[in-house]
C-alpha positions as CSV (number, residue, x, y, z in Angstrom):
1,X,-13.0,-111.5,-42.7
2,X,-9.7,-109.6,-41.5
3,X,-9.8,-105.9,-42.6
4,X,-6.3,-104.9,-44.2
5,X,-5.0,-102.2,-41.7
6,X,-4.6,-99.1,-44.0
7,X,-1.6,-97.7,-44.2
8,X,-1.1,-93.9,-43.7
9,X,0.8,-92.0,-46.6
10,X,4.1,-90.5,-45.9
11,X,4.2,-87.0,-45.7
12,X,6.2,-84.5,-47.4
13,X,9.5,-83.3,-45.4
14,X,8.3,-80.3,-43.3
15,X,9.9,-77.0,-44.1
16,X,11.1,-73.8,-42.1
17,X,13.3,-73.5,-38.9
18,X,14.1,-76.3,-36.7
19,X,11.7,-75.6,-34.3
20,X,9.1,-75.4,-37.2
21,X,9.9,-78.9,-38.2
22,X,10.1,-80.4,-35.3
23,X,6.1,-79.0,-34.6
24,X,5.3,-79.9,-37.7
25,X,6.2,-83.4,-37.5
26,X,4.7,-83.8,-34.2
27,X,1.2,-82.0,-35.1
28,X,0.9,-84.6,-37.9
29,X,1.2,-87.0,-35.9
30,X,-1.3,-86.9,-33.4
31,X,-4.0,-89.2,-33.6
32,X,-1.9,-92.0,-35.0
33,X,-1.2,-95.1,-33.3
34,X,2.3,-95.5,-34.6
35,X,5.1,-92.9,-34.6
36,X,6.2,-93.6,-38.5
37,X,8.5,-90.8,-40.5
38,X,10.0,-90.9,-44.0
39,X,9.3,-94.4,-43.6
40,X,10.8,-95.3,-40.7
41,X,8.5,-97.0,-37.9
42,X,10.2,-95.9,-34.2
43,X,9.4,-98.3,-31.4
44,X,6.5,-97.5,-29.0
45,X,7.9,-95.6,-26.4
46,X,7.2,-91.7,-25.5
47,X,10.7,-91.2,-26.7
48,X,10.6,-92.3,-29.9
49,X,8.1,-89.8,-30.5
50,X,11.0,-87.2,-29.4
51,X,13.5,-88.9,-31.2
52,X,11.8,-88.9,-34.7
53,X,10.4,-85.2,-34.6
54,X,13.8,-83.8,-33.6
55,X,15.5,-86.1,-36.3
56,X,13.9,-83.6,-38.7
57,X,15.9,-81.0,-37.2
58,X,19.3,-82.8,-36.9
59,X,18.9,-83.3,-33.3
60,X,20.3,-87.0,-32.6
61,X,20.7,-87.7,-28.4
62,X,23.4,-89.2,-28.4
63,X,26.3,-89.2,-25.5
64,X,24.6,-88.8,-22.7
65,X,23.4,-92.0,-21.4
66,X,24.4,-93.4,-18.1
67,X,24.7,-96.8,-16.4
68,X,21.0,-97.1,-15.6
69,X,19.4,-94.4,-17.0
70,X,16.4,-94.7,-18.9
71,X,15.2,-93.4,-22.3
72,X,13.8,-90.3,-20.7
73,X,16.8,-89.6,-17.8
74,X,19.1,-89.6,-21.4
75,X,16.9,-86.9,-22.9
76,X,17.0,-85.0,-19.9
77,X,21.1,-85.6,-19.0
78,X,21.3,-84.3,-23.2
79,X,18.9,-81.2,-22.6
80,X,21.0,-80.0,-19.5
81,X,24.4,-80.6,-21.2
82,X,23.2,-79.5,-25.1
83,X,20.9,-76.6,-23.8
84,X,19.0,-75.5,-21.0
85,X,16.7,-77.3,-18.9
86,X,13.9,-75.0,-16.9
87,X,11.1,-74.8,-14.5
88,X,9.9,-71.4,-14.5
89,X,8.5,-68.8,-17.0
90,X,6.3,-69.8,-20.1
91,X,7.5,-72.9,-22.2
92,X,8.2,-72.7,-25.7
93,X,6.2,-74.5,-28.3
94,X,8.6,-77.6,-29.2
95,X,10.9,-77.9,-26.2
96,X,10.8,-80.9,-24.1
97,X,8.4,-81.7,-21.1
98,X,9.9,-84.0,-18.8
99,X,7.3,-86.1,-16.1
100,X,8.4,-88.2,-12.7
101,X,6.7,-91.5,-11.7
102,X,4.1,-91.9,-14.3
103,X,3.8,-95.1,-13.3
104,X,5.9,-97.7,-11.4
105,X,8.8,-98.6,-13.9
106,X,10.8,-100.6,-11.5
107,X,7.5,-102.4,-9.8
108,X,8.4,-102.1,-6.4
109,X,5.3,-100.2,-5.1
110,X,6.9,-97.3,-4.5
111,X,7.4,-93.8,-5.9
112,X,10.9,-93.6,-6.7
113,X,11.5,-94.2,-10.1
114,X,12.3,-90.6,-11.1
115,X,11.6,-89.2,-15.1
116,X,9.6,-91.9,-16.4
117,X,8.0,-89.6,-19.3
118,X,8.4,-86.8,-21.7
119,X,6.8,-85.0,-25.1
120,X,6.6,-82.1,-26.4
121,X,4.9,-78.4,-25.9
122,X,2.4,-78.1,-28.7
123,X,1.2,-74.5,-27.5
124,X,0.5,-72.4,-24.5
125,X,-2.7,-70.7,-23.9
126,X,-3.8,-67.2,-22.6
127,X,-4.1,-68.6,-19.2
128,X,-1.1,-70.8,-19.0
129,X,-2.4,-74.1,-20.1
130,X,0.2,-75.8,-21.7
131,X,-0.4,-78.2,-24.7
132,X,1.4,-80.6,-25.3
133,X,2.1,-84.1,-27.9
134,X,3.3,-86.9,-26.5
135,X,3.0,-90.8,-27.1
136,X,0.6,-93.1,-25.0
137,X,-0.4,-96.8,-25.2
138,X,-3.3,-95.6,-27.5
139,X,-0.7,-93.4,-29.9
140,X,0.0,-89.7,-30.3
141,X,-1.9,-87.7,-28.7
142,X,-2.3,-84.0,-26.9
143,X,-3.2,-83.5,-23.3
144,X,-3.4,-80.4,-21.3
145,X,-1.5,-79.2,-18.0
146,X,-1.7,-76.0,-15.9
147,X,0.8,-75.9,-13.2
148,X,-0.5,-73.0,-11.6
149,X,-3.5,-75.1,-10.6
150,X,-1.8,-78.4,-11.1
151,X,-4.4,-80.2,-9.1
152,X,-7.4,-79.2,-10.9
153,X,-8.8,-81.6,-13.6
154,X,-11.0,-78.8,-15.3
155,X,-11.2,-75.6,-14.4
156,X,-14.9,-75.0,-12.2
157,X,-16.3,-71.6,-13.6
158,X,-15.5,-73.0,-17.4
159,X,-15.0,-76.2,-17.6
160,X,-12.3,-76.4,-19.3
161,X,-9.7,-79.4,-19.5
162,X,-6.9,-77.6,-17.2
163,X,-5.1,-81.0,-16.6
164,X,-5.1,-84.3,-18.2
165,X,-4.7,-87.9,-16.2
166,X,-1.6,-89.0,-16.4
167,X,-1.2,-91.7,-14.0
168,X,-3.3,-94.0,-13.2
169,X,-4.9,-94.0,-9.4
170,X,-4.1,-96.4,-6.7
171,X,-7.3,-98.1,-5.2
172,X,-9.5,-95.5,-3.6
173,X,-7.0,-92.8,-4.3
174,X,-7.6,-89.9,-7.0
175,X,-6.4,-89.6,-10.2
176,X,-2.7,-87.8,-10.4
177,X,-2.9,-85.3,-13.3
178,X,-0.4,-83.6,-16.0
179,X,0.5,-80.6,-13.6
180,X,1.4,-82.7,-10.6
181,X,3.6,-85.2,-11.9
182,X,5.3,-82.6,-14.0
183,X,9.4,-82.4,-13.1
184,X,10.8,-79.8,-16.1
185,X,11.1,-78.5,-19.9
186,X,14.2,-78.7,-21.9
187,X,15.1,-76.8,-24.5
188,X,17.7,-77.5,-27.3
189,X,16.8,-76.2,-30.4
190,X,17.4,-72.6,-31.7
191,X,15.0,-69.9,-29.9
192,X,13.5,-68.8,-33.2
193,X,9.5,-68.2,-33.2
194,X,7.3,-70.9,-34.2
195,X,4.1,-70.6,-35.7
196,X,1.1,-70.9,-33.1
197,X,-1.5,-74.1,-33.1
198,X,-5.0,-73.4,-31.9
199,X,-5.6,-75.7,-30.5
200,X,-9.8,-76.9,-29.9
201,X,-11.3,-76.6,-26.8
202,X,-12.1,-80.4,-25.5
């Protein structure tokens, strides 16, 4: 007997600032294996997941693509052009957070396939961990990164998730986390506050 996939209910538009929205959107879709909005089903791709959360603030990236760019370079080349893109000081929840060589996109064995990822900060915590939403083979989901300790999983007095895997390991070679295969955030939406998550320890 083949259970009927149930479908998940389309949520009401989100409300407040851009920034609000574009949270909003994101937060309800973690934990689903699809990234679907006001009906619209966007392919499976991490930036899809940007493309449909920022759609609710009017953000379309467009006119940035390159000859041989990917998905995530575009972002990236419409963050630097359409706002700022940064490495230092505490991110802001909802910009951008671009990753290098999560895993070998052009499959020649080697490590030089530049952005290959991005998502979205969900939240920043007392000590610098940074939340954040982004889309995986399994669906939405959050995962964790500290890149003041960027090669710690957990951290060893608490515990504590610090960073997440993010690519998976070579034979005999450890796993490569969140915080070491991070490149830069972007930001391009107005710098207005946005309402905090809590998120749950893991």
């Amino acid at each position: 007997t083949v259970t009927p996939v149930k479908q998940t209910p389309a949520s009401p538009a989100p409300t407040g600032t851009p920034r609000e929205r574009v949270l909003a959107t994101a937060r309800a879709l973690v934990g689903q294996p699809t990234v679907q909005v006001n009906g619209r089903r966007y392919p499976a791709d991490c930036t899809a997941l940007v493309e449909a959360t920022y759609a609710q603030a009017g953000v379309k990236f467009r006119g940035t693509l390159k000859p041989g760019d990917n998905g995530v370079t575009a972002l990236y080349r419409y963050a630097r052009a359409n706002g700022r893109v940064y490495t230092d000081g505490r991110p802001v929840p909802g910009d951008l957070v671009f990753f290098r060589e999560t895993y070998d996109q052009n499959r020649d064995g080697r490590r030089n396939d530049g952005l290959t990822h991005v998502g979205l900060v969900d939240g920043v915590d007392a000590d610098g961990t940074v939340t954040v939403i982004h889309r995986v083979k399994r669906g939405v989901v959050r995962y964790r990164m500290n890149l003041a300790r960027p090669h710690l999983p957990r951290d060893p007095k608490t515990g504590e998730v610090l960073n997440d895997m993010l690519r998976s390991p070579a034979p005999g070679q450890p796993h490569v986390l969140t915080g070491q295969l991070f490149a830069a955030f972007g930001s391009v939406l107005p710098s207005g506050p946005a309402k905090p998550m809590a998120v749950a320890a893991r």
